[in-house]
Structure formats: structure tokens, C-alpha cells
PAZAPA-4460 file (N, C-alpha, C; in steps of 0.05 Angstrom, whole numbers, plus 32768, in hexadecimal, padded with zeros to 4 digits):
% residues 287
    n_x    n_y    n_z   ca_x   ca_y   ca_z    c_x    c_y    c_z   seq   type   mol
   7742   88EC   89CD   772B   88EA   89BC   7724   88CD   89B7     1      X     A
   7739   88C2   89B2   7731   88A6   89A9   772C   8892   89C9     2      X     A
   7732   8897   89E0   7723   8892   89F4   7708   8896   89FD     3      X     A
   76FD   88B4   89F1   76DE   88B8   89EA   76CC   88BA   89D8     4      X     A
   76DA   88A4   89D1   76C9   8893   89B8   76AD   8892   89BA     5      X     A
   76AB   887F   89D5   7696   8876   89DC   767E   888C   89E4     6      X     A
   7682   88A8   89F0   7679   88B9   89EE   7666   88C0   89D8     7      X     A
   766A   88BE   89C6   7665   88D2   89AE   7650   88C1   899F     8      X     A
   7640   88D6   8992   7624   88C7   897C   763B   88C2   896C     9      X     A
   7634   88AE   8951   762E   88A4   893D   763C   88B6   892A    10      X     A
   762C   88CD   8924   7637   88E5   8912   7658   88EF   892A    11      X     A
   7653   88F4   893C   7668   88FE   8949   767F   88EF   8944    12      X     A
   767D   88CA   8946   7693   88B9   8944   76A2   88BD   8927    13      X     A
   7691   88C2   8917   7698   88CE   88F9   76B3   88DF   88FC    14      X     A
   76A4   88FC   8902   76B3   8910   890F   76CC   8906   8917    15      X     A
   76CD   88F9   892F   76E7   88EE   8943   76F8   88E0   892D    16      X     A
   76F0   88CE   891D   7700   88BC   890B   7709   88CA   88EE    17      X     A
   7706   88E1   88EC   7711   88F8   88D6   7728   8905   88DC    18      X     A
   7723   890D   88FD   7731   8922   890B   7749   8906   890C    19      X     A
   7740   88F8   8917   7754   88E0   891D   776B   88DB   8907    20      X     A
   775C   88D7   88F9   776E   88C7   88D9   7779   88E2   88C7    21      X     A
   7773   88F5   88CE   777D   8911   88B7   7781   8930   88C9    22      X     A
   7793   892D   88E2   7793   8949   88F0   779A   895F   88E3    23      X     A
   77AF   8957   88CC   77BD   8965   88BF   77A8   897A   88AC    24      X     A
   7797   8962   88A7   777E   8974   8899   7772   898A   88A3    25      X     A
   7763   897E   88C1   774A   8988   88D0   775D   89A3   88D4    26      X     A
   777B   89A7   88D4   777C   89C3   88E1   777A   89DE   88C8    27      X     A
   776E   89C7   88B1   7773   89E2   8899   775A   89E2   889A    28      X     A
   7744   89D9   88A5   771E   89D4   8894   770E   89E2   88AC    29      X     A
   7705   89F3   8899   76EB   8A04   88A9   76DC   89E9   88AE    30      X     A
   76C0   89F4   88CE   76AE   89E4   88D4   76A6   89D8   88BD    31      X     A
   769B   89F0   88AA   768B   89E5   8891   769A   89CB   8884    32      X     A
   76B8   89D9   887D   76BB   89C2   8862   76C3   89A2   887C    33      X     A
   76C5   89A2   888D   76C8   8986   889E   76B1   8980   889D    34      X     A
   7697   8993   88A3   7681   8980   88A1   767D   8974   888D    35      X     A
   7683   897F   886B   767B   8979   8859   7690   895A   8854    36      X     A
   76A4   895C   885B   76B1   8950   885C   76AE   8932   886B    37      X     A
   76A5   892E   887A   7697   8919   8890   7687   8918   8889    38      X     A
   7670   892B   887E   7650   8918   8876   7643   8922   888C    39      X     A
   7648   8937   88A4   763A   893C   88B9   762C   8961   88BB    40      X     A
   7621   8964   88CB   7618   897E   88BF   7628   898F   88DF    41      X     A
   7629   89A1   88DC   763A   89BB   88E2   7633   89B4   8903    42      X     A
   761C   89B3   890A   7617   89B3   8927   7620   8992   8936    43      X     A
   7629   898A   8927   7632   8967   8930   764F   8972   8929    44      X     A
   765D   897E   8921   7675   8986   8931   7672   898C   893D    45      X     A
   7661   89A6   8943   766C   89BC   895D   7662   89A5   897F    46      X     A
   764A   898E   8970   7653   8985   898C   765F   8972   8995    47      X     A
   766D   896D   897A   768A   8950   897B   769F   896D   8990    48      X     A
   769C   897C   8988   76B3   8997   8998   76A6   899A   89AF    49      X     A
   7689   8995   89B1   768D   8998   89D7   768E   8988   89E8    50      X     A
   7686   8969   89D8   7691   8952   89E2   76AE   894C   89EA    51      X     A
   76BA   895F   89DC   76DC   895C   89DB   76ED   896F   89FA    52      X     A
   76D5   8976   8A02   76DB   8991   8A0F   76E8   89AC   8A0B    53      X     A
   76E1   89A8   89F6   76F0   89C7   89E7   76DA   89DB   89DF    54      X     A
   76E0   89EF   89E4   76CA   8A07   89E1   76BC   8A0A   89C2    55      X     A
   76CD   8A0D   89B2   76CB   8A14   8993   76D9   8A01   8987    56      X     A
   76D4   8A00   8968   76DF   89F2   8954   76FD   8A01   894C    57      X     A
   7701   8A18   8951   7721   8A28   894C   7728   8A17   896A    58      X     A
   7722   8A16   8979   7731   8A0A   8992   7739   89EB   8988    59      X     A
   7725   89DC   897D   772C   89C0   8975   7749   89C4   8959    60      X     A
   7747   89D4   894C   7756   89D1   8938   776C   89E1   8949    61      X     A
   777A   89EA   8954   778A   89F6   8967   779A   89DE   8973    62      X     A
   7786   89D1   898F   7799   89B8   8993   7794   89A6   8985    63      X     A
   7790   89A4   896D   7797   8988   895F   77B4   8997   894F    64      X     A
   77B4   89AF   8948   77D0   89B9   8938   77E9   89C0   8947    65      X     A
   77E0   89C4   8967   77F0   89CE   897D   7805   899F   897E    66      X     A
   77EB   8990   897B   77F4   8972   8989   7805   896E   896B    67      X     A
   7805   8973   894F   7811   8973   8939   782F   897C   893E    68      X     A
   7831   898E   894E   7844   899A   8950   785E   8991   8966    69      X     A
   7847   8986   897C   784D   8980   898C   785C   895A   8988    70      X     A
   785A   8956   8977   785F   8938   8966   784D   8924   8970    71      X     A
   7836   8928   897B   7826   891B   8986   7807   8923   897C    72      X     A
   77F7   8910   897A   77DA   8915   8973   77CC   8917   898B    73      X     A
   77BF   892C   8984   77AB   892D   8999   7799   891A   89A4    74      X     A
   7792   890C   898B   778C   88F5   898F   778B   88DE   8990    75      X     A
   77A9   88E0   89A4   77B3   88C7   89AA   77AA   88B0   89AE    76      X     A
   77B6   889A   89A0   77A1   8887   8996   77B0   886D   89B4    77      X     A
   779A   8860   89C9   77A8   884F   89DA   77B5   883E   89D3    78      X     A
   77C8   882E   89E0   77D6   881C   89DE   77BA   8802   89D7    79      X     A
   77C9   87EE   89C1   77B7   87D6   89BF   77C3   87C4   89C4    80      X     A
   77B9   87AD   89CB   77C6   8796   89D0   77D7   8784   89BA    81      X     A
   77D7   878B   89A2   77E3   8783   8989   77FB   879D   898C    82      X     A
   77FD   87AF   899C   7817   87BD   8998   7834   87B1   899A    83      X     A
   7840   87B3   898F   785A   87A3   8991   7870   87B8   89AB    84      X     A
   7885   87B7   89B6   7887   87C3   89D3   788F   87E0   89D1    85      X     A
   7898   87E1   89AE   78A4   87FF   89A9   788F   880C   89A8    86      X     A
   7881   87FF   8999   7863   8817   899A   785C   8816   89B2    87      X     A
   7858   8809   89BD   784E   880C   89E3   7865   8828   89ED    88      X     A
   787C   882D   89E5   788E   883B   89EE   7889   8854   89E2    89      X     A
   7885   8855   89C3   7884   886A   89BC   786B   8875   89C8    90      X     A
   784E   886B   89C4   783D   8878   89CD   7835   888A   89E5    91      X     A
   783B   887B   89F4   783E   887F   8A17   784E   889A   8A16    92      X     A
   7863   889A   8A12   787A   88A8   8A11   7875   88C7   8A06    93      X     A
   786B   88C3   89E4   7860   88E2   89DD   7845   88E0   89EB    94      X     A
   7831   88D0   89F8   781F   88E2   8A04   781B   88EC   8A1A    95      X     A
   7836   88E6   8A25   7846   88F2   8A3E   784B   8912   8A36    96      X     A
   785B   8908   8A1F   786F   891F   8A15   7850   893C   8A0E    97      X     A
   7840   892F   8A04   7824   8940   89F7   7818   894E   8A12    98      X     A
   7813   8940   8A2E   7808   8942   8A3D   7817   8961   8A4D    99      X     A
   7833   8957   8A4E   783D   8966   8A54   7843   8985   8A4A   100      X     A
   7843   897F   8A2B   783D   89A1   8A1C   7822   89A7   8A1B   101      X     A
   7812   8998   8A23   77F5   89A7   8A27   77F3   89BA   8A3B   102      X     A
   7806   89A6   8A4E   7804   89AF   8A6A   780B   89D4   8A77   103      X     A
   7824   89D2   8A68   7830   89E1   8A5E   7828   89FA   8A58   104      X     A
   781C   89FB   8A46   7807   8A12   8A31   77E6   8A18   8A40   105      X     A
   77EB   8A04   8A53   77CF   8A06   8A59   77C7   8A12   8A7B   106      X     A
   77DD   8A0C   8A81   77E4   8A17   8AA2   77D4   8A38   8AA7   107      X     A
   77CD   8A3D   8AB6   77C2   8A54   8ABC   77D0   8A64   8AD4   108      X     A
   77E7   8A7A   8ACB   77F8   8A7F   8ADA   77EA   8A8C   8AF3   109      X     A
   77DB   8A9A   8AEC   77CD   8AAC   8B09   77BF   8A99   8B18   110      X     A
   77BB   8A88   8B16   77A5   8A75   8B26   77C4   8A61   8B3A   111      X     A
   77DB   8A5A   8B23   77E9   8A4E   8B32   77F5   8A62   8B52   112      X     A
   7801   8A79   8B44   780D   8A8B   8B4E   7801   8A8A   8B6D   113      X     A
   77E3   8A8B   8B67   77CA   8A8A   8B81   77CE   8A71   8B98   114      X     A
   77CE   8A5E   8B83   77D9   8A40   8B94   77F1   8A3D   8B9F   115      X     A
   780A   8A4C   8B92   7823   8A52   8BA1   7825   8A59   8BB3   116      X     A
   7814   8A72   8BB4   7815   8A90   8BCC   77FF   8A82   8BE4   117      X     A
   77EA   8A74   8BDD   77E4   8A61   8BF6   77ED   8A49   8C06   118      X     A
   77F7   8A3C   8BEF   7809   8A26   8BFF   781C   8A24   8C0A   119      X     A
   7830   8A47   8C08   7842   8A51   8C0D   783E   8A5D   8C2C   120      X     A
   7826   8A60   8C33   781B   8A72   8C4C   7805   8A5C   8C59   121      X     A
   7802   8A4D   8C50   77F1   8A3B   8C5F   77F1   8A2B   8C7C   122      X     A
   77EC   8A27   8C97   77F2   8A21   8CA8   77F4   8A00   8CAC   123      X     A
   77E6   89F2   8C98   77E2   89DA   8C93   77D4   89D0   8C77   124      X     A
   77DE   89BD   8C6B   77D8   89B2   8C4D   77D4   8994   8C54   125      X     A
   77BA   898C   8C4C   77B3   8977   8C44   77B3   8969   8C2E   126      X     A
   77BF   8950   8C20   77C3   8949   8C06   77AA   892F   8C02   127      X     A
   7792   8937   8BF4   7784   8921   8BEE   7783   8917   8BDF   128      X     A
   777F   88FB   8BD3   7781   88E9   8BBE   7777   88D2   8BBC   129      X     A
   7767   88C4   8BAF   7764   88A4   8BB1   776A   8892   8B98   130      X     A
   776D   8880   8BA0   777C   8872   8B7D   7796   8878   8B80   131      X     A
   7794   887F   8B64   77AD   8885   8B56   77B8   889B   8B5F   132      X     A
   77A3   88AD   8B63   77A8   88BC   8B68   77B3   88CE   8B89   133      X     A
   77AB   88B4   8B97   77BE   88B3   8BB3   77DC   88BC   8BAD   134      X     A
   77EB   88B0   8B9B   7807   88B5   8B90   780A   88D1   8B95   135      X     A
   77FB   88E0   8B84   7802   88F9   8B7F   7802   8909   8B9A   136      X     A
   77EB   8900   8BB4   77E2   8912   8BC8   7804   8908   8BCF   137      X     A
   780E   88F0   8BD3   782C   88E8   8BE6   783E   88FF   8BDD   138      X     A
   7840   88FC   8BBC   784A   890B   8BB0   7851   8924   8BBB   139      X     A
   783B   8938   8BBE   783C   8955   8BBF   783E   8956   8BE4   140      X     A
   783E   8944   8BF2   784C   8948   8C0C   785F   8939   8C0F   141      X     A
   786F   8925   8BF7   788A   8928   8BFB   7897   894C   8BF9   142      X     A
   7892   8955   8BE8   7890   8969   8BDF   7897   8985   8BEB   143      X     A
   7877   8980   8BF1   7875   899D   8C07   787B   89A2   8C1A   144      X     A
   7882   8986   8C33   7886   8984   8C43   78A2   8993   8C4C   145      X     A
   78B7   8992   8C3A   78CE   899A   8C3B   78CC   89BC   8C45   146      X     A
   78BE   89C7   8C3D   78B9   89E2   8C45   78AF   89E8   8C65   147      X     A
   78B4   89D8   8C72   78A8   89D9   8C88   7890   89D9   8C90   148      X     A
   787A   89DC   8C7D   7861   89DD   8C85   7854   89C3   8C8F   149      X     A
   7840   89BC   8CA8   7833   89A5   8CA1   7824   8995   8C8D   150      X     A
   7832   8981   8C84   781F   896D   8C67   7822   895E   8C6C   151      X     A
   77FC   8953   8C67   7805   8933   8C6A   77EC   892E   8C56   152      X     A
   77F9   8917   8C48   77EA   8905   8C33   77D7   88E9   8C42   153      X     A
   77BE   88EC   8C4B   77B5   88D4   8C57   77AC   88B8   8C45   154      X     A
   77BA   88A9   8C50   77BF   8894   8C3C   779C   8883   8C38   155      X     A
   7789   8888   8C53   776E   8877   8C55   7756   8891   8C50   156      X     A
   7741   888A   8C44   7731   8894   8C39   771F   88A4   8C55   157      X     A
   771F   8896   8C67   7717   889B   8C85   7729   88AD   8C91   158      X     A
   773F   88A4   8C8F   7751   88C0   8C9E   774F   88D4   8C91   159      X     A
   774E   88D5   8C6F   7747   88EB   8C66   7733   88F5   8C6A   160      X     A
   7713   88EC   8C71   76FE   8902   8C7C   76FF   890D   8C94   161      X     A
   770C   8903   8CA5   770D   8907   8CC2   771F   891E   8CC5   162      X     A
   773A   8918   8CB2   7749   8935   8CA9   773F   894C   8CA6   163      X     A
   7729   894B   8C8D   7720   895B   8C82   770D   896C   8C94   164      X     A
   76FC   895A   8CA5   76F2   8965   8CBC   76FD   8981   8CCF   165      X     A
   7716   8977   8CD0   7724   8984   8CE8   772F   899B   8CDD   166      X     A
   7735   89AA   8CBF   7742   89B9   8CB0   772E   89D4   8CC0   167      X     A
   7740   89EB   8CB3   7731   8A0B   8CC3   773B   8A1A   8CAF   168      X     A
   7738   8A28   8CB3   7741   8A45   8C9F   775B   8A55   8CA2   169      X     A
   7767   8A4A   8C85   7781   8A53   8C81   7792   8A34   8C83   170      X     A
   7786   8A1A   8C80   778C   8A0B   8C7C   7785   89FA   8C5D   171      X     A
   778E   89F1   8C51   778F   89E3   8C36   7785   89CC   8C2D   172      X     A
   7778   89C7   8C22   7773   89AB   8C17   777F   89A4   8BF9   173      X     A
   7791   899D   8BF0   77A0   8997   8BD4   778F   8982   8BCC   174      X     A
   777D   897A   8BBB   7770   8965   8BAE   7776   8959   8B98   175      X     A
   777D   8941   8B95   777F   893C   8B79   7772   8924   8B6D   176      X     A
   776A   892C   8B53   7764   8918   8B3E   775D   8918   8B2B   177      X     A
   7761   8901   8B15   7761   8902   8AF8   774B   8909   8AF4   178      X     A
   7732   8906   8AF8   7718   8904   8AF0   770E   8915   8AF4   179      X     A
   770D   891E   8B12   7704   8928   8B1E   76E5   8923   8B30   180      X     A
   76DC   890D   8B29   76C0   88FB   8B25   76C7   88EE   8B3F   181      X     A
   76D9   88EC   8B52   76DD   88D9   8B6B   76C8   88E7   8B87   182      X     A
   76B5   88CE   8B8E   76AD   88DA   8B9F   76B3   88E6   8BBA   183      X     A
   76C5   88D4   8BCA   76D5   88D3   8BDF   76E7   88EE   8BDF   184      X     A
   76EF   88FB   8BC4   7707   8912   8BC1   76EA   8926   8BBD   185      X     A
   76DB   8923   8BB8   76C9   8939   8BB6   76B4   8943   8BD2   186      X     A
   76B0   8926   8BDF   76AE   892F   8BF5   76C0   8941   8C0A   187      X     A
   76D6   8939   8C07   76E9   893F   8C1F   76EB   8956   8C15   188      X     A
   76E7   8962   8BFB   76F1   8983   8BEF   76DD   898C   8BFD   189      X     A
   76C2   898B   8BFE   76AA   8997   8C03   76AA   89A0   8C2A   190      X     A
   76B8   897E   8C31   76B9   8980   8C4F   76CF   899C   8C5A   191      X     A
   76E2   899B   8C43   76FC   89A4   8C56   76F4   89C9   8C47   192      X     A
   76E6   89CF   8C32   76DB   89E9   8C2C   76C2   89EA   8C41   193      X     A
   76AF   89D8   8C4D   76A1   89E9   8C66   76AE   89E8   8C74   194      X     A
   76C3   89E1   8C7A   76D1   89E2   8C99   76E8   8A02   8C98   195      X     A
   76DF   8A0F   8C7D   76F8   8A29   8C78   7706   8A21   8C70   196      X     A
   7716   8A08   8C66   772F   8A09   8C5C   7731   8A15   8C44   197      X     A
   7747   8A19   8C33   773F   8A1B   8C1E   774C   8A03   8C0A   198      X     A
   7732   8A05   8BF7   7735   89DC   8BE7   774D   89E5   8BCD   199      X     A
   7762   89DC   8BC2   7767   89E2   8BA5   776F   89C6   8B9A   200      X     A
   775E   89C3   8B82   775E   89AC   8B77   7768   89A7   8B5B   201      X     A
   7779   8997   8B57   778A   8986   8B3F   7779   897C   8B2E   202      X     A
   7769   897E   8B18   775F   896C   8B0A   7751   8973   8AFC   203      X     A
   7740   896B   8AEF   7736   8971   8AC8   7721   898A   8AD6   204      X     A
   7719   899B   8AC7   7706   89B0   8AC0   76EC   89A6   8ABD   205      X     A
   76DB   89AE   8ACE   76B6   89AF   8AC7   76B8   8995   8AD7   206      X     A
   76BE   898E   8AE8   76B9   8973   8AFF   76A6   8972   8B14   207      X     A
   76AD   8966   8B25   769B   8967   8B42   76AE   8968   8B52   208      X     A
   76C9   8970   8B4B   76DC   8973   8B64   76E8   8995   8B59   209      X     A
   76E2   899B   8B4A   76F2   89AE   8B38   76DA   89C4   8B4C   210      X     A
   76BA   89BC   8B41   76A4   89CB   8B4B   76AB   89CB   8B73   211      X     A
   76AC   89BC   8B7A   76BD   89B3   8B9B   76CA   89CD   8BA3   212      X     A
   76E3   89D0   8B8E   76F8   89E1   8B9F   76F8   89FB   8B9F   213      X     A
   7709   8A0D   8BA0   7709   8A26   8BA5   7713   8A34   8B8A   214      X     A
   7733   8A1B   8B88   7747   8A28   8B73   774D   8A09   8B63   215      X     A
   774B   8A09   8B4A   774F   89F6   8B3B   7760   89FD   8B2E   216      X     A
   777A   89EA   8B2E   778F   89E5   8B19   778E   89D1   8AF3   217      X     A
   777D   89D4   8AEF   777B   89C8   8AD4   778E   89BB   8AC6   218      X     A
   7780   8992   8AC9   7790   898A   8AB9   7782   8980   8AAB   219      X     A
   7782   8981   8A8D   7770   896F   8A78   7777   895C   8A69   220      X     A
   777D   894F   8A73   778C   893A   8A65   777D   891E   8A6B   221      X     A
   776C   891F   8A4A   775F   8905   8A44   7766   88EC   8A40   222      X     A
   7764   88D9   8A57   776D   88B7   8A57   774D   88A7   8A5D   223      X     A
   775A   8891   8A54   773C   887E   8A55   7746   886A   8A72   224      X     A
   773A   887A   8A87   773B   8874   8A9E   7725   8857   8AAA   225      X     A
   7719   8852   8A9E   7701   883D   8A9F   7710   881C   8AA1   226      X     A
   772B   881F   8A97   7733   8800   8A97   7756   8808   8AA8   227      X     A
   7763   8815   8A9A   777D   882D   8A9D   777D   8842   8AB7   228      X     A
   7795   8838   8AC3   7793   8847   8AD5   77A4   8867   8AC1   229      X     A
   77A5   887B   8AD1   77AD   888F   8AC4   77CA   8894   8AC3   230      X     A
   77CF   8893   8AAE   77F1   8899   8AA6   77F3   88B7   8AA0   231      X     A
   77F3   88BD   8A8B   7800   88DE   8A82   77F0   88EB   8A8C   232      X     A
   77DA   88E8   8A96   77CB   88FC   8AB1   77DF   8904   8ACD   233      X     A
   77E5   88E8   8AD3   77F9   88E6   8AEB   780E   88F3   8AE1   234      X     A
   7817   88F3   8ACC   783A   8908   8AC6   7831   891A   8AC6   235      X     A
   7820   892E   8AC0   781F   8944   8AC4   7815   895A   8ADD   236      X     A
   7802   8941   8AF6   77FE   894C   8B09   781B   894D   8B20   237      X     A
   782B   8933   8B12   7847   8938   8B20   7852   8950   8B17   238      X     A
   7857   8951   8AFE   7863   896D   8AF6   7856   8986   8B03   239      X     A
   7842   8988   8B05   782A   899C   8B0F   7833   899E   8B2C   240      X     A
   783E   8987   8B37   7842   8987   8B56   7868   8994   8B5C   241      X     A
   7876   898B   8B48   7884   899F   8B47   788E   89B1   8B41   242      X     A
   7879   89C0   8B27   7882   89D9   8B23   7876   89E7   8B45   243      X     A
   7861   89E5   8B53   7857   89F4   8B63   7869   89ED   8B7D   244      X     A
   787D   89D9   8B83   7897   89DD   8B95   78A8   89E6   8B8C   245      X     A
   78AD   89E2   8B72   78C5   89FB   8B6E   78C7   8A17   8B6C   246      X     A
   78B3   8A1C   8B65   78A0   8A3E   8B66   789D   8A45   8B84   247      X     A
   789A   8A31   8B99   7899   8A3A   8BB5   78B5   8A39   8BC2   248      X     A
   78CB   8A29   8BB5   78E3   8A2D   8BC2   78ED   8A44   8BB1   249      X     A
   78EA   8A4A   8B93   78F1   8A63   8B9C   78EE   8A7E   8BA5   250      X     A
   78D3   8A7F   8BB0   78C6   8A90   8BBA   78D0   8A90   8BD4   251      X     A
   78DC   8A7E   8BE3   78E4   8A7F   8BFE   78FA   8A8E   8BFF   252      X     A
   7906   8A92   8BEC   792D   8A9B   8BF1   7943   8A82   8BFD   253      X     A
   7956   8A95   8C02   7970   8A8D   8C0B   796A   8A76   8C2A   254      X     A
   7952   8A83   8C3D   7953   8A74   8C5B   793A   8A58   8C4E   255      X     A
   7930   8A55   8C3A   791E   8A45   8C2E   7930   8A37   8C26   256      X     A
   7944   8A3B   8C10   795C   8A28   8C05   7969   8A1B   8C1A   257      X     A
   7970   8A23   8C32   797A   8A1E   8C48   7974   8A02   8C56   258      X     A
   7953   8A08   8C5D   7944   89F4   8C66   7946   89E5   8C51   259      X     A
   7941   89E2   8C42   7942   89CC   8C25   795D   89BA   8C25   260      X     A
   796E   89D0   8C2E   798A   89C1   8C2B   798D   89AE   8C45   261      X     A
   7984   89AD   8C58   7988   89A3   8C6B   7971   8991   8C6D   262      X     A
   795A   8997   8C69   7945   8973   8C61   7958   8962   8C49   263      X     A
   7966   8974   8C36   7971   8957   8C28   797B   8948   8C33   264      X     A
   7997   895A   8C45   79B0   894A   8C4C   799F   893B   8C70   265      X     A
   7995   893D   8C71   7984   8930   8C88   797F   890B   8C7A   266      X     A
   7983   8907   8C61   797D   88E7   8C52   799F   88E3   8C51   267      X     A
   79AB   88F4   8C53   79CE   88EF   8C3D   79D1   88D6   8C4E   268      X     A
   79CD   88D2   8C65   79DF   88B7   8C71   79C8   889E   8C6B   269      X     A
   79B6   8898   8C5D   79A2   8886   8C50   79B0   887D   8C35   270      X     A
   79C1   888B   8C27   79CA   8890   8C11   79E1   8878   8C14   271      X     A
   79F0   8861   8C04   7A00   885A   8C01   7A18   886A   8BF6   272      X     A
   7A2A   8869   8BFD   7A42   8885   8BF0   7A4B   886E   8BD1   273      X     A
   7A50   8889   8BBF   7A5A   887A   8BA7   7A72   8867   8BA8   274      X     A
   7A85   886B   8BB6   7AA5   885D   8BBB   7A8F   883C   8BC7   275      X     A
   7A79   8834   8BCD   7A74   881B   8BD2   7A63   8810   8BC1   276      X     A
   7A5F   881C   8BAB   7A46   8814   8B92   7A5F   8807   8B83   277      X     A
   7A70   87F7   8B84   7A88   87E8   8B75   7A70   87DA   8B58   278      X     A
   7A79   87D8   8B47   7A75   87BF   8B2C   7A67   87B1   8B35   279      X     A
   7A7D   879E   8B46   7A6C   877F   8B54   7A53   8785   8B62   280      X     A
   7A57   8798   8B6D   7A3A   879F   8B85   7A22   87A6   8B6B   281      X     A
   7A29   87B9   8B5A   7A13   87C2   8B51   7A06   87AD   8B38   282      X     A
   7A16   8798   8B36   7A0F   8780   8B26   7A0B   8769   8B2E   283      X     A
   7A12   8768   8B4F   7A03   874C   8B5F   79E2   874F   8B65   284      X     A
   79DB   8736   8B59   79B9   8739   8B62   79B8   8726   8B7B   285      X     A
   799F   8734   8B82   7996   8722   8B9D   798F   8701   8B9D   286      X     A
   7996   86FE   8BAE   7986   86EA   8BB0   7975   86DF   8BC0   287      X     A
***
């Protein structure tokens, strides 16, 4: 909230700076008595609430009493440069911790289930990303890959349309991003859905990559992306990336665990053995 500040009229900023300073309140006060309360009239909440992206005013007082609960405000206030390093710690930390019980509560089991049962049968998966959000595409074909299927995360913006080009039907495009607003990831969804694939995309609701895909995984998680690259967005599309490999390994069984066990031990000789991590070793620095 307090990242879409800038968003909002005048009367609305009112609104935001009530909700802000008294949650405890807003979850006991009809529309009416908040308006009366703010000085604003009934229809300058309801569209401080669709500015917020929330449907209704019971939805706003919901997650502001759900983030109460959660020991975190909904409207997590950013780090400032006057923070001293604990508050830099604490903040970060519960709006990790917030992000992640939104996440949580907010998951849409039948839609995942759908993304399991395709990525599980798919002949090839594509991981797209730019930014920050490149991380996540590496991510989900460190990932997936283990299952035997073909994945590959293309690291250049060019390999990724040329990719996307070549996709057919019954092949995947995994998309991700915070915004969802990226043009390059919204192209390549558009490219790799005429080409038959099918697109499923990671990232906020009501977008231009969300509108792109086929199957959207919903993440809502508001950061002020304009200066900030995305933090508790990024923890939860990781988490997002492995509840949907662990839901596919265990969907595979016993000859799935198998293969799994043998991509691990395929690194064991990369591994230093513990009997040579001595004191001295693990307390000499380089030089």
C-alpha cells in the first residue's frame, strides 16, 4: 500500500494513511463509519479498494486482519534510509514471512494441480524470464530438469524469441514475472501460444502477460519495483517453483525417486568430503 502511494487521489491518500496508522481499527469499521472517519465519502473508499486490487471493502478488512495476524501489516511500510540495520532485518524478513502466508491462502489448488499434470507430461518446457526475473526461469530448470524432461532457461532475450518460435503443441512455455508489464515476456507468451504451445505464467493478476497465457499462477505481492529490484516477490515465486517440483516428484513414484537419486549422486564427487573441511581449512581465508 504504502508503495502505491503515488497511485491514489488526494481523498484516497487520506484513506491509505488511516488504514496505515490504525489496522487494528479498519478491521472493526463499516465503509460508512471509515468514511466518516477520514472525512471522505463512501465511494472514495470503495475506490481506494479497487486501487488496492481488492474486490470489496470486506476483502480489504480481511487482509488487513488476516496481515494482523500474520505479525505483519499489510501495509508494509519500505525500508528508509534512516533505518538502523535491525529494522532493515526486521522488515525484509516479516515481509518475506507476510508474502509467504499470503501465498499460502491464496494458491489456487485446481489451477496448480493443472500445471503439475502438464509439466509432468510435457515433451519440452521452456523457462522465460528477464531481469530479475531471469533467476527464477534458471531456477525452475534447475528444477525441472531433474525429471528428465527437456528445460532450458535462455539466458538472451533473442534466444528466447527464436525459442519461442520453434515451440508446437504439447510443448510449454513457463513465464515469469513480478509485474507482469514486461514486454519481451509478453511477447514470447503470445509467440509460443500461436505456435500451440501451451503458455503458463507466474505473476500478478489482470496483466499483459497474465492476459498472454493460457494458465496463470497468481502471485500478488505488492513491491515498489520502480527503484527496487523485487525481493518478497522473488521468495515466493521460488517457493511457487518448489512446491510444483515437489508435487511432480511425488507424482512420479518409486522409478521418479530413483532418477532423482541418481542426478543427485551424479555432483557427490564435486562435493569436498567432511573428514577434509578441518578448523584450519574452514577458517583460512584466501588470499
Amino acid at each position: 500500500m504504502t508503495a502505491r502511494k503515488a497511485e491514489l487521489s488526494p481523498s484516497e491518500r487520506r484513506v491509505a494513511e488511516f488504514v496505515l496508522d490504525a489496522p487494528d481499527k479498519v478491521i472493526h469499521m463499516s465503509i460508512a463509519t471509515l468514511a466518516e472517519e477520514v472525512g471522505v465519502s463512501q465511494p472514495t473508499v470503495l475506490r481506494f479498494v479497487r486501487t488496492m486490487g481488492l474486490a470489496s471493502y470486506p476483502e480489504l478488512k480481511l487482509r488487513t486482519g488476516q496481515s494482523i495476524v500474520a505479525g505483519t501489516p499489510y501495509v508494509h511500510s519500505e525500508v528508509a534510509s534512516s533505518d538502523p540495520l535491525d529494522q532493515i532485518i526486521d522488515k525484509l524478513v516479516d515481509s518475506s514471512i507476510y508474502t509467504l502466508t499470503m501465498l499460502r491462502r491464496s494458491i489456487d489448488q485446481q489451477v496448480l494441480a493443472r500445471v503439475v499434470d502438464i509439466l509432468a507430461n510435457a515433451p519440452r518446457i521452456d523457462c522465460y524470464g528477464t531481469g530479475a526475473a531471469r533467476i527464477l526461469a534458471m531456477e525452475a530448470q534447475h528444477k525441472l530438469m531433474r525429471f528428465g524432461i527437456p528445460v532450458v532457461a535462455y539466458d538472451d532475450t533473442h534466444l528466447q524469441r527464436l525459442a519461442a518460435a520453434t515451440l508446437r503443441k504439447g510443448n510449454v512455455a513457463l513465464c515469469f514475472s513480478h509485474t507482469g508489464m514486461v514486454r519481451d515476456i509478453e511477447a514470447m507468451a503470445l509467440k509460443a501460444r500461436e505456435c500451440g504451445a501451451t503458455v503458463i505464467a507466474i505473476t500478478r493478476p489482470n496483466t499483459a502477460l497474465s492476459a498472454a497465457a493460457d494458465i496463470v499462477l497468481e502471485i500478488d505481492a505488492h513491491e515498489n519495483t520502480e527503484i527496487y529490484t523485487p525481493m518478497t516477490s522473488r521468495v515466493a515465486h521460488a517457493v511457487l517453483i518448489d512446491i510444483i517440483a515437489t508435487a511432480m516428484a511425488l507424482r512420479g513414484g518409486p522409478a521418479l525417486f530413483e532418477r532423482l537419486r541418481e542426478a543427485k549422486n551424479s555432483l557427490a564427487d564435486l562435493r569436498i568430503p567432511p573428514a577434509m573441511t578441518t578448523p584450519a581449512r574452514r577458517g583460512k581465508s584466501r588470499s
